[in-house]
N, C-alpha and C positions, 0 to 999 in steps of 0.2 A: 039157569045156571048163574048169571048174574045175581040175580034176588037172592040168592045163595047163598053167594059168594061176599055179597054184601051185607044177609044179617051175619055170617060168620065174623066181618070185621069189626062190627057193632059190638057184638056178644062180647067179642075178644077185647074188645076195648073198655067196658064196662065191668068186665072182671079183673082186669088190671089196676081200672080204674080204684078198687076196693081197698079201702086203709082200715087198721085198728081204731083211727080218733073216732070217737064215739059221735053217731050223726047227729044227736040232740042238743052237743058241747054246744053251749052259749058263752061267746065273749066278752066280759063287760068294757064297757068305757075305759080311755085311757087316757089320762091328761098330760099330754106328751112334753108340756112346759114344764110342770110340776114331774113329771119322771125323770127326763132326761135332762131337763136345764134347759134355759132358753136359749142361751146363749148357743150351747152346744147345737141345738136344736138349727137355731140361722145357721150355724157355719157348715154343719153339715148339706144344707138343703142349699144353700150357697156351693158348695163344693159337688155335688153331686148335678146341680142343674147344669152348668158346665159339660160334664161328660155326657149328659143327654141328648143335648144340642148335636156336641162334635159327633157320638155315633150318629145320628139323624143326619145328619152332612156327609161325614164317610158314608153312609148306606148311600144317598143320592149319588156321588161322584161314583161309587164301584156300578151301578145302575147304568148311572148313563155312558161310562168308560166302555159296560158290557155290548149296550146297544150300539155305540160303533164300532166296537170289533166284531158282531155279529155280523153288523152291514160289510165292513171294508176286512175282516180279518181272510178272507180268504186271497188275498191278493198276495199273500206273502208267499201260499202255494204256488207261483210261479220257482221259487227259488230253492222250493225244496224238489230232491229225488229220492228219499226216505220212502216211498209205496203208499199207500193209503193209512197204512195203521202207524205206521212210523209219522207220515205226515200229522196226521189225527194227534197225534202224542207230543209233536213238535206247536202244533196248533195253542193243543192244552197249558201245556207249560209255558207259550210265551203272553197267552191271557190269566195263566195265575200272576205273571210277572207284573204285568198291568194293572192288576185289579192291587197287589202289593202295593205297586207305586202310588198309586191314587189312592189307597190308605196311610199313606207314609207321614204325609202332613198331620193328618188326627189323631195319627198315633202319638206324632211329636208334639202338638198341642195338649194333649193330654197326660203326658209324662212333665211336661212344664208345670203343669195344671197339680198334678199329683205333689211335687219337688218344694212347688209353694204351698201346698197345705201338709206339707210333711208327710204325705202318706207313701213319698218313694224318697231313698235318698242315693238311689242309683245315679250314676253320671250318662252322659247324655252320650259319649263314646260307646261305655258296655250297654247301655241300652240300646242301640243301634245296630250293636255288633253281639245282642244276647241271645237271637231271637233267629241265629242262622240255624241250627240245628233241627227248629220245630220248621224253617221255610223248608229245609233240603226235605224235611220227613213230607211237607205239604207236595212237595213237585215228583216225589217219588210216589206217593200215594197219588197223584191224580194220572200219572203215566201207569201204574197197575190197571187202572178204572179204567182208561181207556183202552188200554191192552184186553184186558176181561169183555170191555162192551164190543168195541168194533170185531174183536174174533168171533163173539157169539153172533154179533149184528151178520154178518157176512155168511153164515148157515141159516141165520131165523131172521132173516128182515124184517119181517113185523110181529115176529112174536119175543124179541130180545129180549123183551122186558120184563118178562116172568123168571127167565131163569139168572139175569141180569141180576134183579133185583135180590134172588136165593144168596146169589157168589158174594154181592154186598153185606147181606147178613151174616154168611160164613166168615169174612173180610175181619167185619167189626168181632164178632165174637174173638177170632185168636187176636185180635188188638189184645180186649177188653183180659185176655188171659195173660198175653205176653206184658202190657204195660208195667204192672208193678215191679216186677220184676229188671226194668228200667228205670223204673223211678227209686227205688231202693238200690241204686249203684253210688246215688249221691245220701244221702241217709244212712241216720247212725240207728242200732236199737236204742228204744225206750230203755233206762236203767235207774229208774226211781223205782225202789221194791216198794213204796205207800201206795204207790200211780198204780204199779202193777198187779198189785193183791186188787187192788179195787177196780183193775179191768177185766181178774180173773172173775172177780166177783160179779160183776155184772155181765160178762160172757154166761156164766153158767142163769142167772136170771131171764136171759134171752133165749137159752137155748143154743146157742154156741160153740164149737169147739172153738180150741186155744186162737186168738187172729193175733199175727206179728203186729206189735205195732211200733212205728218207725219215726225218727225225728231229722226236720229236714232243716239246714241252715239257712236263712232268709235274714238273720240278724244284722246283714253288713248294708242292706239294702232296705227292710224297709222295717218299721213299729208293728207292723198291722199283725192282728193275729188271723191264722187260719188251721183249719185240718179238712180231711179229706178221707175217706172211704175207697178204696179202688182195690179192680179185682173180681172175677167168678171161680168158685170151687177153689180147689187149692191153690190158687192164686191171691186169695182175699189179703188185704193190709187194708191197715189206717195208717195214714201220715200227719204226724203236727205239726207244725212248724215248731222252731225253738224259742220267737218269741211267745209261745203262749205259757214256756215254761221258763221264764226270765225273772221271776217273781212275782209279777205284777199280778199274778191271780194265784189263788189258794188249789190249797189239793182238790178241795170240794167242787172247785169253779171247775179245774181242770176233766175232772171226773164226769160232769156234765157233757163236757164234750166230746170224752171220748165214748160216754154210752150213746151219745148222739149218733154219732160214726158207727161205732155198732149197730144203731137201729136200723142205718143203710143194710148193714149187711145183714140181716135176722130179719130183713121184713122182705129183703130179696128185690132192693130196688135194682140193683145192676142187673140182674138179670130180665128181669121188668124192663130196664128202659131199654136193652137190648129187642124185646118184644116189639115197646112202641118205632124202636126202628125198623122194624119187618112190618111193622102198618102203614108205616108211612112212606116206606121204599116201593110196595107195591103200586100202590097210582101214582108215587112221582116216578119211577120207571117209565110208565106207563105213557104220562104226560109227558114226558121228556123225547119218548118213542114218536108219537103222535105228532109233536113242536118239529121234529128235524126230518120229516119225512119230503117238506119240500124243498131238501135241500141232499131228496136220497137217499135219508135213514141214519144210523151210526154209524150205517159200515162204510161211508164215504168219509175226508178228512174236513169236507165242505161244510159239514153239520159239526163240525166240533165247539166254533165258536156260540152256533143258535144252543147248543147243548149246556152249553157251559151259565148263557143269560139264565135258560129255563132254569136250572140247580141252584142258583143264587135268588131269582128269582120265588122260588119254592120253599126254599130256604128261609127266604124274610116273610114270607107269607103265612108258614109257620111258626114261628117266634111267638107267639101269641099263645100258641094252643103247647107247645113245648115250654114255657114256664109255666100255664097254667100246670102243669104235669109235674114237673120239677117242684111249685111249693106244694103239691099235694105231697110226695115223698120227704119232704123236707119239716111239714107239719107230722106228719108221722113220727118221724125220726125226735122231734123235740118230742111227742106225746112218748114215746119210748126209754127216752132219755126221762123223764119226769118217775113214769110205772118204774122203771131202773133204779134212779137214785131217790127217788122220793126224798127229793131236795130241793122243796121251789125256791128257798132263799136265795139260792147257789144259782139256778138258774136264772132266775131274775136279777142279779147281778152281771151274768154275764152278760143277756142282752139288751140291757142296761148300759155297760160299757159297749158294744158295739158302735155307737153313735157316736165316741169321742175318739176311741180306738183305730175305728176302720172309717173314720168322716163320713158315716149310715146316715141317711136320711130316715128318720122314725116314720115318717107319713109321706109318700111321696104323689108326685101329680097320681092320677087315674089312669091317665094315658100310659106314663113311664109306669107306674106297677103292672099293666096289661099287658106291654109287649117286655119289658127289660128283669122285672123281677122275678128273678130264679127259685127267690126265698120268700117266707111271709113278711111281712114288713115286718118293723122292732116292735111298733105298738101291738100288732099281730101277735107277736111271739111273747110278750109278757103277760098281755092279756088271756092267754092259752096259760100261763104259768098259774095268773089268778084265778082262771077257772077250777084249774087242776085243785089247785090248795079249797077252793070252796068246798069240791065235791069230797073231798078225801076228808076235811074237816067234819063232815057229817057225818061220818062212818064210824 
């Protein structure tokens, strides 16, 4: 049953694993001084080593912050009369509060850090005070989890973890439905008729029906450009920010990106990455089950804190294997965007600019591409640009 169970997740994961970029695509050389500028080239890699560091420091502090409330957090249970799952929930909430606090310095180091290279020009009040809505949503989402595990724990002591893990997948999915739907309360629609005949247009090239797409204010706060894909079934949107449409890029650039965005959704990464979270929910449940048993399972409040290391701990241990994932979607969506607009010019402009734009580092250590980069690198991505234009040139 195990053997099983086990090539079932393999299987599953290898046909996930499947993209459109063509397996033979060779990338050529990119001489990232002569692309990007040199100049641009240090400041970025200067601006970027900075935030590597600090997460690398934040990870340690939330680590070992976790390790002593694992050891000392149950003493607080004298003070609570809340029952086991009330306690468990009290537990949770006051180790997300810790693991905040002992982020709080790097996060502040790093908006300094951002402020002086102009990648943020938020002030240091509403940065401090912007960020209460996603915490309340954090401390409300880990009082569900434990609500969901210690009830099940307390009927299935040792087998929580399977159907544990099921309700977390249901969890995520109505997120992943409900999200936009939130995020478009602050967003206005797209209303450039050039932008939109040329999203219609590349909708129908993908296969698409009509996707909203939605523009979101960031201009009072930062330069950076970004967009975004969110959403499954009738929920799907793209979001751009407004600086991408401020002038500083053309129809054509702008076009690239949102066939980009599109390609998330016509290649069915959302739903995909919903997938690799039912892969990797099953044995970290699991593990998670196994870790708190000496301390009586989940369905005690005594196992909240060991529950809580194991999840963070699990969490960083994946990082690694979940960007690997992320630029595999991410290289698609550019190959998509390219078959789309059959516009390397346009593309290789924009990520061209991304090094000056967004302070990108073009080439970044081995180490930080393995665990931090979500995306391919810039060199990465131009280089795919140039392939693109060879192969298409012979045709």
């Amino acid at each position: 049953m195990l053997v099983l169970a086990a090539a079932g997740w393999v299987g599953t994961a290898v046909f996930l694993l499947r993209t459109s970029v063509p397996g033979n695509l060779h990338l050529p050389p990119v001489d990232a001084a002569a692309t990007f500028g040199a100049e641009t080239v240090r400041r970025a890699a200067r601006y970027e080593r900075f935030g590597r560091w600090d997460w690398v420091a934040s990870q340690i502090a939330t680590i070992a912050v976790l390790v002593v409330y694992a050891r000392r957090g149950t003493t607080f249970l004298a003070q609570s009369a809340a029952g086991p799952i009330g306690s468990g929930m009290l537990l949770g909430m006051l180790g997300l509060a810790l693991v905040w606090l002992s982020n709080l310095p790097f996060g502040l180091a790093q908006h300094w850090w951002d402020r002086r290279h102009g990648a943020s020009s938020e002030g240091y009040l509403a940065w401090a005070t912007g960020d209460w809505a996603q915490l309340g949503a954090a401390f409300l989402s880990i009082c569900l989890a434990l609500l969901i595990v210690m009830a099940i724990a307390r009927k299935l002591p040792r087998a929580w973890w399977l159907p544990g893990a099921l309700v977390f997948v249901a969890i995520g999915t109505g997120f992943q439905l409900a999200l936009p739907y939130l995020v478009s309360l602050g967003t206005r629609p797209l209303d450039d008729p050039a932008l939109l005949a040329a999203v219609r247009k590349d909708e129908r090239a993908q296969g698409l029906p009509p996707i909203p797409i939605r523009v979101e204010h960031v201009s009072d706060t930062t330069d950076e450009v970004n967009a975004y894909a969110v959403g499954i079934g009738p929920s799907r949107r793209v979001v751009v920010w407004d600086t991408l449409l401020d002038g500083r890029y053309s129809n054509r650039v702008v076009n690239v990106v949102l066939a980009h965005e599109l390609g998330h959704h016509s290649s069915r990464h959302l739903p995909k990455g919903l997938a690799w979270y039912a892969l990797f929910a099953l044995p970290g449940t699991y593990l998670i089950a196994r870790a708190t048993r000496r301390r009586g399972g989940m369905a005690r409040a005594e196992a909240v804190p060991v529950g809580l290391l194991v999840v963070v701990v699990l969490q960083l241990a994946a990082t690694p294997v979940q960007a690997w994932i992320s630029r595999r979607f991410e290289a698609e969506a550019d190959w998509k965007a390219l078959q789309t607009t059959r516009d390397p010019q346009a593309a290789r402009q924009l990520f061209v600019s991304f090094a000056k734009t967004d302070v990108s580092d073009p080439s970044p250590p081995t180490w930080a591409y393995i665990l931090l980069e979500d995306h391919p690198t810039l060199e990465q991505r131009v280089a795919m640009v140039d392939a693109w234009a060879a192969r298409n040139a012979t045709r």
